[in-house]
C-alpha positions as CSV (number, residue, x, y, z in Angstrom):
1,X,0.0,0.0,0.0
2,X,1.5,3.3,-1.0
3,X,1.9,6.0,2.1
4,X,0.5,9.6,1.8
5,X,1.5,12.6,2.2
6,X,1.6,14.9,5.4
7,X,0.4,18.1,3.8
8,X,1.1,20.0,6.9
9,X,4.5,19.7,6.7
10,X,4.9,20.6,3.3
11,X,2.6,23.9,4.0
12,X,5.7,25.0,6.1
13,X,7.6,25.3,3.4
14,X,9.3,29.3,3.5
15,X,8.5,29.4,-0.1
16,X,5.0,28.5,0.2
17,X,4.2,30.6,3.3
18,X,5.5,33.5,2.2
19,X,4.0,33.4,-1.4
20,X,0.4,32.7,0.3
21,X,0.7,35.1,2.9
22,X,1.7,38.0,-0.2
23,X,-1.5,36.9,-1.5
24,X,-3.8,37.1,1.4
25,X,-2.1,40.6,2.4
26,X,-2.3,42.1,-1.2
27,X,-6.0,40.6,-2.3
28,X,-7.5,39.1,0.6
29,X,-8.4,35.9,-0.6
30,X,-8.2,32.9,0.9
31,X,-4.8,31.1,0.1
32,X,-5.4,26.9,0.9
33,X,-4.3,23.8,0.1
34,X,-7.2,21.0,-1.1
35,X,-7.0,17.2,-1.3
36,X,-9.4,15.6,-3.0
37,X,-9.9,13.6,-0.1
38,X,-11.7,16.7,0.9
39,X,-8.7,17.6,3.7
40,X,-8.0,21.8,3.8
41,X,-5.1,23.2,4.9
42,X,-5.0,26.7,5.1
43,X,-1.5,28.2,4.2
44,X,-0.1,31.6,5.1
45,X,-0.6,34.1,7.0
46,X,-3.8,36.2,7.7
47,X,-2.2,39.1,9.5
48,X,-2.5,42.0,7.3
49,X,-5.5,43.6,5.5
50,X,-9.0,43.7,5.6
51,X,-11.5,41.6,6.9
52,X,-12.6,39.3,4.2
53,X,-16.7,38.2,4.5
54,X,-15.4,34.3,2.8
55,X,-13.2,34.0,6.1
56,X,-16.2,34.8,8.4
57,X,-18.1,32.1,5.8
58,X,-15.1,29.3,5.8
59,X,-13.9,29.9,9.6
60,X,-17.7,29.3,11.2
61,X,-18.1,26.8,8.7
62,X,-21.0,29.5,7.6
63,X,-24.6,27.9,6.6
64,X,-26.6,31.0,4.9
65,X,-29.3,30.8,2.9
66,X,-32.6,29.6,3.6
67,X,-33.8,25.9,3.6
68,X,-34.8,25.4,0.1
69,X,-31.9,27.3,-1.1
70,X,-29.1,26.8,1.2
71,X,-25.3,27.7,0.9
72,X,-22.8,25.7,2.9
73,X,-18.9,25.7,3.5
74,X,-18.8,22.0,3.2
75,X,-20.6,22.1,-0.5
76,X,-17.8,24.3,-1.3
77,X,-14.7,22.0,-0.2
78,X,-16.7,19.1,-1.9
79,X,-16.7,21.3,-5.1
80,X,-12.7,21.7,-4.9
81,X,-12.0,18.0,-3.8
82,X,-14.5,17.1,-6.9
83,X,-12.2,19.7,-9.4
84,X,-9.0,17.7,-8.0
85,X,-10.2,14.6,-9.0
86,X,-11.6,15.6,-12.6
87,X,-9.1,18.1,-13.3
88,X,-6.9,16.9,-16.5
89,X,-3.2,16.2,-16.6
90,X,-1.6,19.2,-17.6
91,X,-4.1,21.5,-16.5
92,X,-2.5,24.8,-14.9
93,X,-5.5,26.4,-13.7
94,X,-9.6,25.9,-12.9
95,X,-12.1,28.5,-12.4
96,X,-15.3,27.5,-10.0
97,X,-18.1,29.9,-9.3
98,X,-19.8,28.8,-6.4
99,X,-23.2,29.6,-5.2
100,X,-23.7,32.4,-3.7
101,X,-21.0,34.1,-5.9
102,X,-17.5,33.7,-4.6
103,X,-15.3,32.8,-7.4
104,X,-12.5,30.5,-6.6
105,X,-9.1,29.6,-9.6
106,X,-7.2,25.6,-8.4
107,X,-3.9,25.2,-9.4
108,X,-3.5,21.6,-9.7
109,X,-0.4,19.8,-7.9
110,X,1.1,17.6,-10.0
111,X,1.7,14.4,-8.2
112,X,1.1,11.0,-8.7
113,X,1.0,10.4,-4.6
114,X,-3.0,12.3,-3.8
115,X,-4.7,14.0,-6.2
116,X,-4.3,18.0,-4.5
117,X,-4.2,22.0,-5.6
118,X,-3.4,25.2,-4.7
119,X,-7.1,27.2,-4.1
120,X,-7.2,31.0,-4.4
121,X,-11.2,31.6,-3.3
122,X,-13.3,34.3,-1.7
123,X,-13.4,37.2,-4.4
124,X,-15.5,38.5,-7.2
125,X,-14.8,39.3,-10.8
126,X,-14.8,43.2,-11.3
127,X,-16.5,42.8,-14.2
128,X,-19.6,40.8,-12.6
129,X,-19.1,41.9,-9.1
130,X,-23.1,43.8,-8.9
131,X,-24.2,40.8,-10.1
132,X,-22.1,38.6,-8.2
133,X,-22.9,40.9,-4.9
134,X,-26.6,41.0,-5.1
135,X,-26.8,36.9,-5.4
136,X,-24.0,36.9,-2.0
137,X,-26.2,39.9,-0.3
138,X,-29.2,37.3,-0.5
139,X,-27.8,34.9,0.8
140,X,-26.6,36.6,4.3
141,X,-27.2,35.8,7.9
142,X,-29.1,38.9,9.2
143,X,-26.4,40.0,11.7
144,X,-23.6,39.8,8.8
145,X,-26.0,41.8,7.0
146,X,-26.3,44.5,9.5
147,X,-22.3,44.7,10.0
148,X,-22.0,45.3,6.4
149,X,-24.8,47.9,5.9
150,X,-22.9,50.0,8.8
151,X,-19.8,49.2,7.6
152,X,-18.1,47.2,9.8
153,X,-18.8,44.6,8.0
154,X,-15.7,42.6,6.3
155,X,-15.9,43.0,2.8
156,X,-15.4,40.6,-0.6
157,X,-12.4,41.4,-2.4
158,X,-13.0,42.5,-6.0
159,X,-10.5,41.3,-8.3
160,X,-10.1,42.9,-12.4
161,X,-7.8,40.8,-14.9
162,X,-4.5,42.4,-13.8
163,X,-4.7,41.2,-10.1
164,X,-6.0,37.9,-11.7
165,X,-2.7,37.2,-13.7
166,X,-0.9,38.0,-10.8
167,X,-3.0,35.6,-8.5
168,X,-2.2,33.1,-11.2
169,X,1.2,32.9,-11.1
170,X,1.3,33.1,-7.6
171,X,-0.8,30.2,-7.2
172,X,0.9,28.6,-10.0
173,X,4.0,29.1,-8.5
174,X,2.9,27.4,-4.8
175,X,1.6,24.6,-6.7
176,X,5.0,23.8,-8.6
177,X,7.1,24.2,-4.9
178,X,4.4,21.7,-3.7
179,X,5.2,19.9,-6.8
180,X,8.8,19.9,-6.1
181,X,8.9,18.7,-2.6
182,X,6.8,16.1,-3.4
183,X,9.2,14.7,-5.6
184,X,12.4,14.8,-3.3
185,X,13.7,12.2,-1.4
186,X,12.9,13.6,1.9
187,X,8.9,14.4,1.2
188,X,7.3,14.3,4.5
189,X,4.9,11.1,4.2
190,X,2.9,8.8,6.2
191,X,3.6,5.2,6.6
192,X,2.5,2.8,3.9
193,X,-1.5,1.6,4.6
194,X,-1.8,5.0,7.0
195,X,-5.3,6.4,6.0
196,X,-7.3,9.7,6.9
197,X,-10.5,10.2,7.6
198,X,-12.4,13.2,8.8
199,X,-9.8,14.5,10.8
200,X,-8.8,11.0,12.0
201,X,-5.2,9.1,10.9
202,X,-4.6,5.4,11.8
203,X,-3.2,2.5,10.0
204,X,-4.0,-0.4,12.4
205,X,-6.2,-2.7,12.5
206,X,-9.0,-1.5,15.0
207,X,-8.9,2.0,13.4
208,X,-9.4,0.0,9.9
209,X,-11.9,-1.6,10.7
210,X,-14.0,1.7,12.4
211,X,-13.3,3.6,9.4
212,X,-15.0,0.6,7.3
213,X,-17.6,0.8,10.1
214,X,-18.6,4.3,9.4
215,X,-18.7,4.6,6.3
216,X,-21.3,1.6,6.0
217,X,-23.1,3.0,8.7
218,X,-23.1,7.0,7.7
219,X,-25.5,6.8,4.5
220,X,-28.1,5.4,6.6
221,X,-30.9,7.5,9.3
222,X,-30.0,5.6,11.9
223,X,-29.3,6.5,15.7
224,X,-25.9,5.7,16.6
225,X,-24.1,5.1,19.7
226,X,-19.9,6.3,20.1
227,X,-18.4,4.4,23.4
228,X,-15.1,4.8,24.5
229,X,-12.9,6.5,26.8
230,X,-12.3,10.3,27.1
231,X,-10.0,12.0,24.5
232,X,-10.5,8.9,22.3
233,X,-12.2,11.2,19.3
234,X,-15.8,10.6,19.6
235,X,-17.2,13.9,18.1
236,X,-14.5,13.3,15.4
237,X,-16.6,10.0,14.9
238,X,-19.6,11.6,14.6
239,X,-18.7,14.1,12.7
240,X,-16.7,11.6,10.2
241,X,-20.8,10.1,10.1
242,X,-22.4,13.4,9.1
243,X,-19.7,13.9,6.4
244,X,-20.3,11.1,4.8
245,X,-24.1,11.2,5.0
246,X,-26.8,12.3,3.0
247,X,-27.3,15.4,5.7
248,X,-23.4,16.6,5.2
249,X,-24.7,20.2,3.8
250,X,-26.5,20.5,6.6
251,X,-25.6,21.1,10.4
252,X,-24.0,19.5,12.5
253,X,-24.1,20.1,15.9
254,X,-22.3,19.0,18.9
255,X,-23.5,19.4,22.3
256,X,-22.0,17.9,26.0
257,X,-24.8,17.3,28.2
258,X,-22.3,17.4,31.1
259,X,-21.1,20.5,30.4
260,X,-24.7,22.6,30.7
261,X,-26.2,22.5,34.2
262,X,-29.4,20.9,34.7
263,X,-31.7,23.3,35.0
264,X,-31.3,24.5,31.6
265,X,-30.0,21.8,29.4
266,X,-34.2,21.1,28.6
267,X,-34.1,24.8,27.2
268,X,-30.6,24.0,25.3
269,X,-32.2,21.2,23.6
270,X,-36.1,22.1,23.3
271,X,-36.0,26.0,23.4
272,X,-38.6,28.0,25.5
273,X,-41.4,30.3,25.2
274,X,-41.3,33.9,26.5
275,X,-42.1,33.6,30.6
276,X,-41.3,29.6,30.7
277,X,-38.8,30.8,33.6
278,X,-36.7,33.4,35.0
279,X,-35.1,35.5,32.8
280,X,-37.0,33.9,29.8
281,X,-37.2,37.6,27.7
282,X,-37.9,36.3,24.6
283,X,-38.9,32.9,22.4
284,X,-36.0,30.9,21.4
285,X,-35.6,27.6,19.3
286,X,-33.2,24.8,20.6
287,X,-30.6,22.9,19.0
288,X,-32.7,20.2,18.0
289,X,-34.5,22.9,15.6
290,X,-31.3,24.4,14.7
291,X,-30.1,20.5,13.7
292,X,-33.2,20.3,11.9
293,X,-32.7,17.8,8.7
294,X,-28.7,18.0,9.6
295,X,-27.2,16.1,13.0
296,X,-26.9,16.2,16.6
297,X,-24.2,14.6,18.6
298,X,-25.4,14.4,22.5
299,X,-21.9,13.4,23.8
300,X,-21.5,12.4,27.7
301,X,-25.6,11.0,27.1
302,X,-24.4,9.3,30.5
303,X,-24.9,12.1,32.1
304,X,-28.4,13.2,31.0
305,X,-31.4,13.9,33.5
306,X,-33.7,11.4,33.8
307,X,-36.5,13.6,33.1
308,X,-34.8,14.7,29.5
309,X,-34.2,11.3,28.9
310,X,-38.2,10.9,28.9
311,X,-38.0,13.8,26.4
312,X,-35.5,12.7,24.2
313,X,-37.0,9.5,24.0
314,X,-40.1,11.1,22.2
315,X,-38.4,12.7,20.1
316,X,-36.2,9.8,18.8
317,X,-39.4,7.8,18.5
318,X,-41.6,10.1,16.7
319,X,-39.5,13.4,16.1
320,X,-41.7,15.3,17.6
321,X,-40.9,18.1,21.1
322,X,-42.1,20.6,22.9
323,X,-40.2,24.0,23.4
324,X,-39.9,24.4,27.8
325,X,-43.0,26.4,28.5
326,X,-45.2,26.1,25.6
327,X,-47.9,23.6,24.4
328,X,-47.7,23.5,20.4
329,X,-45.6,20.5,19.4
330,X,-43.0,20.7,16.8
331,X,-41.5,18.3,14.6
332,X,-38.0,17.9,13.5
333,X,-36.4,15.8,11.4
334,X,-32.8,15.3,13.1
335,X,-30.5,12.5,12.7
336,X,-29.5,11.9,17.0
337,X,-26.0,10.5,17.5
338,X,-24.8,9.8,21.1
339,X,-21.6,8.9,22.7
340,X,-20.2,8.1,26.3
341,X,-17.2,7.1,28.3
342,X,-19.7,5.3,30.7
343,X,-20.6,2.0,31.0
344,X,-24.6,2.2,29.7
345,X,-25.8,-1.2,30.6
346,X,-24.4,-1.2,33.7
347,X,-26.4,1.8,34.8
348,X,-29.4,0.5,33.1
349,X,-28.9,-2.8,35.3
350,X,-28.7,0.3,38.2
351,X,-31.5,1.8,37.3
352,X,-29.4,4.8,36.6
353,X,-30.2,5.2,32.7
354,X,-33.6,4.6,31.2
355,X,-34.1,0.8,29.4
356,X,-35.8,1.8,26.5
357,X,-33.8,4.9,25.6
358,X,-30.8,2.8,26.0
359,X,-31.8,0.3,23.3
360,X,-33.6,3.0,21.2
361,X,-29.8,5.3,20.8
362,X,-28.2,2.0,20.4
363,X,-29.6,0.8,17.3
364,X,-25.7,0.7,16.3
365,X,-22.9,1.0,18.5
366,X,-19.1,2.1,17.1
367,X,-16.5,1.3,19.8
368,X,-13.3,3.4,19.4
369,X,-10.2,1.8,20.6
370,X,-8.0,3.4,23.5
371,X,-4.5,4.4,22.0
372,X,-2.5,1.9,23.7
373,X,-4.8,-0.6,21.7
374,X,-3.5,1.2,19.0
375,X,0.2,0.8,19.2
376,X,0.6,0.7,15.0
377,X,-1.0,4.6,15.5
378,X,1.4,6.1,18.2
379,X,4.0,7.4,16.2
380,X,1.8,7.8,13.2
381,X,-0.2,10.3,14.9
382,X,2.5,12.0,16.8
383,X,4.1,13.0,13.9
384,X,0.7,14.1,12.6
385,X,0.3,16.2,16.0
386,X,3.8,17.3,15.6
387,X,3.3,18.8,12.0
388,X,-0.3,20.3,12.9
389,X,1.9,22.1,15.9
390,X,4.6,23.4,14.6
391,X,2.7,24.7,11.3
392,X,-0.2,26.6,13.9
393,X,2.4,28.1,15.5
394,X,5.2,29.5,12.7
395,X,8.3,27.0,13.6
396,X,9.8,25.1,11.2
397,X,9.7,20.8,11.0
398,X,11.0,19.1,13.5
399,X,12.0,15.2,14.3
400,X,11.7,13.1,17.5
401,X,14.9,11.7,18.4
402,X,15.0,7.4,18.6
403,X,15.0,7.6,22.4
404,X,11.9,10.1,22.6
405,X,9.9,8.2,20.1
406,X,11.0,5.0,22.0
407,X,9.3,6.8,25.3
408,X,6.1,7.5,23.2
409,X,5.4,4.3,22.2
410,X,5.9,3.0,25.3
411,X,4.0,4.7,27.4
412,X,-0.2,4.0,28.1
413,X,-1.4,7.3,27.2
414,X,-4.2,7.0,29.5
415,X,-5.6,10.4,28.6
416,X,-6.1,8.8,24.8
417,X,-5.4,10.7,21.7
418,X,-6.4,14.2,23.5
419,X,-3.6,13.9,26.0
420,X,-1.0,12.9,23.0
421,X,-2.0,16.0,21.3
422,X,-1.4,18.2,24.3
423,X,2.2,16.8,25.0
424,X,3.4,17.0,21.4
425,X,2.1,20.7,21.3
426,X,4.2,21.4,24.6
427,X,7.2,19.9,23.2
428,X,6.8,22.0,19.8
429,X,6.7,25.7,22.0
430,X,9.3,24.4,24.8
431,X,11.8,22.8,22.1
432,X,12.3,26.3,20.7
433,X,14.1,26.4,17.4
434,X,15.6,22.5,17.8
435,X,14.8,20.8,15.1
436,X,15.0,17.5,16.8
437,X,13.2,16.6,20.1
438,X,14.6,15.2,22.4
439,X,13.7,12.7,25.8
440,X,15.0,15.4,27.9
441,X,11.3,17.7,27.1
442,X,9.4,15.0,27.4
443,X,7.1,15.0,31.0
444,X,8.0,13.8,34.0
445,X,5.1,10.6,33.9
446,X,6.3,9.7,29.7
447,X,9.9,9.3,31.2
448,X,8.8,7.4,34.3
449,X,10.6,10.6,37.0
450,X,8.1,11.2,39.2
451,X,8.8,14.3,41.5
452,X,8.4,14.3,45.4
453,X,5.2,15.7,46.7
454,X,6.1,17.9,48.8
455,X,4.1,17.6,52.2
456,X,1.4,20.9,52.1
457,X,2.2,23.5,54.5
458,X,-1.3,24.5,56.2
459,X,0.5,27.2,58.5
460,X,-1.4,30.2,58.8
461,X,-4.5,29.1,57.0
462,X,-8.0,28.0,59.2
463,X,-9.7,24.8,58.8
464,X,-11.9,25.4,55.9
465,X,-9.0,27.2,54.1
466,X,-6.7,24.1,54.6
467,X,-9.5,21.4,53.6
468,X,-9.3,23.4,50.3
469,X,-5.6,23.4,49.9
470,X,-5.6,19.5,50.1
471,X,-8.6,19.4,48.6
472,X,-6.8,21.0,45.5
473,X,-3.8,19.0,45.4
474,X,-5.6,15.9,45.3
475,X,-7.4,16.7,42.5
476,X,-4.6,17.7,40.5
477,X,-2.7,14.7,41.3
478,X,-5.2,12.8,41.0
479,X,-5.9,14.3,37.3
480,X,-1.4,13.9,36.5
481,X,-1.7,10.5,37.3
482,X,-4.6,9.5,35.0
483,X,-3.5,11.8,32.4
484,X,-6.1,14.1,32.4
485,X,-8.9,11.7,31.8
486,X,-11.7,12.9,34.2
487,X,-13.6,9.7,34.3
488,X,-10.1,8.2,35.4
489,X,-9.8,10.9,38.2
490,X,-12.7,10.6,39.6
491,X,-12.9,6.7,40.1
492,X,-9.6,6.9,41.4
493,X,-10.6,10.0,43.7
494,X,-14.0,8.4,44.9
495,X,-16.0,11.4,43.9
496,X,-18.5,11.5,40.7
497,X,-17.3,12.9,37.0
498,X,-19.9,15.6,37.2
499,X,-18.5,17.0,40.8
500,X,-14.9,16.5,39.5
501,X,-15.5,18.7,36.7
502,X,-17.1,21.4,38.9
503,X,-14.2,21.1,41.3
504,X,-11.5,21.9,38.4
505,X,-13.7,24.9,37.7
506,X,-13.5,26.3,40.6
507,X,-9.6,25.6,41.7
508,X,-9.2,26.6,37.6
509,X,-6.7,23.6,36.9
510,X,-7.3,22.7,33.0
511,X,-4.8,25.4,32.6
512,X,-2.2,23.2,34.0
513,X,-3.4,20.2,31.8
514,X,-0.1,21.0,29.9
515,X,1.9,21.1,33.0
């Protein structure tokens, strides 16, 4: 099986960055790199110029339009993955107008590794650009509209012939540096049989199989149910399942029903009507109506009230809901995915999670694999990590050394793919301008040095003020040890995930998740 390529890398390229980044700063368009595998990596940078209104579309994945005639970002990328693929040898350059009226020129990589180009998009022909305008303007979320109509707004670049050419040959240009570093020796590539998907990298053999999973599962309506442990890529799961469905140009929305207290999560999901409760000023729809005909992920479902679960149950069964407050039912037509780090059946058997809800969300269960089940992975995705790092912030490639990547594959990871990414970032800002990494940044738990605690000095404090101190060290300890995975912690600690959670809050600790 041939390898592919690691894009990221190549992006960092001073050639490349600094022929995109002329290009942004001169005619504020955006400058990006498209595999026809539909992966985008956006290349240099954004620090100069205007504000243009196809970043504010492309960075919140923008969704404008209205039902029946709907614009989405994803549409677009599909349009520039399908161009890769049809685009004919020797072709320097291809012109896309996309709905609602942004104009877009590829400049094809030429490669025989992945089909990829060089996209220049976001502007409007000076020759067309009322035309082109008025179909955009139509298109517009009402608060963009607003900005624009006062003018603070960001605008759409308008581009005549002369700055056209000179895109051109830019982009033409990036595309033949790509060209050439695909074709040295030292191209930065995966190993053979490594495959993406979604955001997700893996070459062994229970990531093979869940990406053959998905994609058998993703073209069908029904409710799915993500298990694993935390930082294992769940909503990258789900989201892999709305790409690949029939609902992909629609939303898809994510929600952790830990995360929103309990007392309003019903209002989150359902919406209310004006006066349903204190500070209720106004109507307001719910996700489930803002997911209408797209997705909704319900991660943490574990953790869900027993009286939403009643609610959620309905609308599963026969789509229909009632906003918090009101009597008029509403119907949606929402495709439900759920995931969880807890053991479902077991809190059925407890009496803890509804029966019937529990067999109704898993009418097909994907089970990702923890990372030290995925030993083929490790280095795979560290390198991934490590070119995603070092491109996001400005520093150039860099290498593990034998004896670092030796430590990496060794050790559990029991924080899971989340807690690799965190590491390798902290090694890419504390390794400075070394372009190789070596054991000696690695953390104290990879390396197996464990510092002494030292004992907690309660002079001077009172009682309460002292319970809080240890109170504090244990949790952070407590979260070191199990690498940052909360469910971990908390077992470990004796106290539930929910009051864990609340707990870091309050002492403020996820900032020394990179510690």
């Amino acid at each position: 099986m041939s390898s592919i390529v690691d894009w990221n890398a190549l992006s960092l390229n001073v050639a490349v960055r600094e022929l995109a980044t002329l290009l942004r700063e001169n005619l504020q368009v955006r400058v990006a790199l498209v595999c026809a595998s539909g992966e985008v990596v956006d290349l240099g940078d954004a620090t100069g110029g205007e504000a243009a209104l196809f970043d504010v579309f492309a960075d919140t994945r923008g969704r404008w339009g209205s039902a029946e005639h709907r614009v989405t970002y994803a549409q677009t990328v599909r349009a520039w993955s399908n161009a890769c693929l049809e685009v004919e040898a020797g072709t320097e350059r291809v012109i896309l107008e996309r709905a609602p009226g942004f104009c877009a020129h590829l400049y094809p990589i030429a490669t025989q590794r992945e089909r990829a180009a060089i996209v220049c998009a976001g502007f409007v022909n000076t020759e067309s650009a009322a035309q082109s305008l008025e179909s955009i303007r139509k298109v517009l979320p009402d608060h963009v509209l607003e900005a624009i109509e006062s003018g603070q707004g960001p605008r759409v670049p308008q581009l005549g012939r002369e700055d056209r050419r000179w895109m051109d040959r830019l982009g033409q240009r990036i595309a033949r540096v790509m060209a050439n570093g695909l074709a040295e020796e030292q191209v930065p590539t995966y190993q053979p049989g490594a495959r993406r998907l979604c955001g997700m990298l893996g070459a062994s053999g229970p990531m093979t199989h869940l990406f053959g999973q998905i994609e058998r599962v993703a073209r069908t309506n029904a409710t799915i149910l993500i298990t694993g442990e935390n930082g294992t890529g769940k909503e990258l799961v789900a989201s892999a399942v709305h790409r690949h469905s029939r609902r992909r140009d629609e939303a898809f929305i994510p929600v952790n029903c830990a995360a929103i207290p309990g007392d309003l999560i019903a209002s989150e999901l359902f919406g209310h009507v004006k006066g349903a409760f204190s500070g209720a000023h106004r109507d307001r729809a719910g996700l489930f109506e803002a997911a209408d005909r797209g997705t909704l992920l319900l991660d943490e479902i574990g953790d869900m009230d027993p009286m939403l679960q009643t609610k959620l149950l309905r609308v599963l069964q026969e789509g229909t809901f009632l906003r918090v407050g009101d009597n008029q039912v509403r119907k949606v037509d929402v495709r439900v995915i759920c995931a969880t780090n807890c053991d479902l059946e077991a809190m059925v058997e407890r009496g803890e999670f509804r029966r019937d809800l529990y067999y109704r969300i898993r009418v097909i269960e994907l089970a990702l694999p923890a990372l030290r089940e995925r030993g083929e992975d490790i280095l795979l995705l560290a390198n991934h990590f490590l070119s995603a790092t070092a491109k996001r912030h400005g520093r150039a490639v860099k290498r593990f050394s034998a004896e670092c990547q030796d430590y990496l594959e060794s050790y559990p990871w029991p924080g899971n793919v989340r807690e690799m990414e965190n590491e390798i970032e902290r090694l890419v800002i504390l390794s400075g301008d070394a372009e190789e990494i070596g054991s000696e940044w690695l953390s104290r738990r990879i390396v197996g040095k464990v510092e002494q605690v030292p004992v907690l000095d309660t002079k001077g404090y009172n009682l309460p003020e002292a319970v809080e101190l240890l109170e504090r060290q244990m949790i952070l300890e407590g979260l070191q040890k199990a690498g940052w995975n909360k469910s971990q912690a908390a077992k470990d600690l004796g106290i539930s995930r929910r009051n864990l959670i609340r707990k870091v809050s309050q002492f403020e600790l996820e900032e020394r998740a990179h510690d």
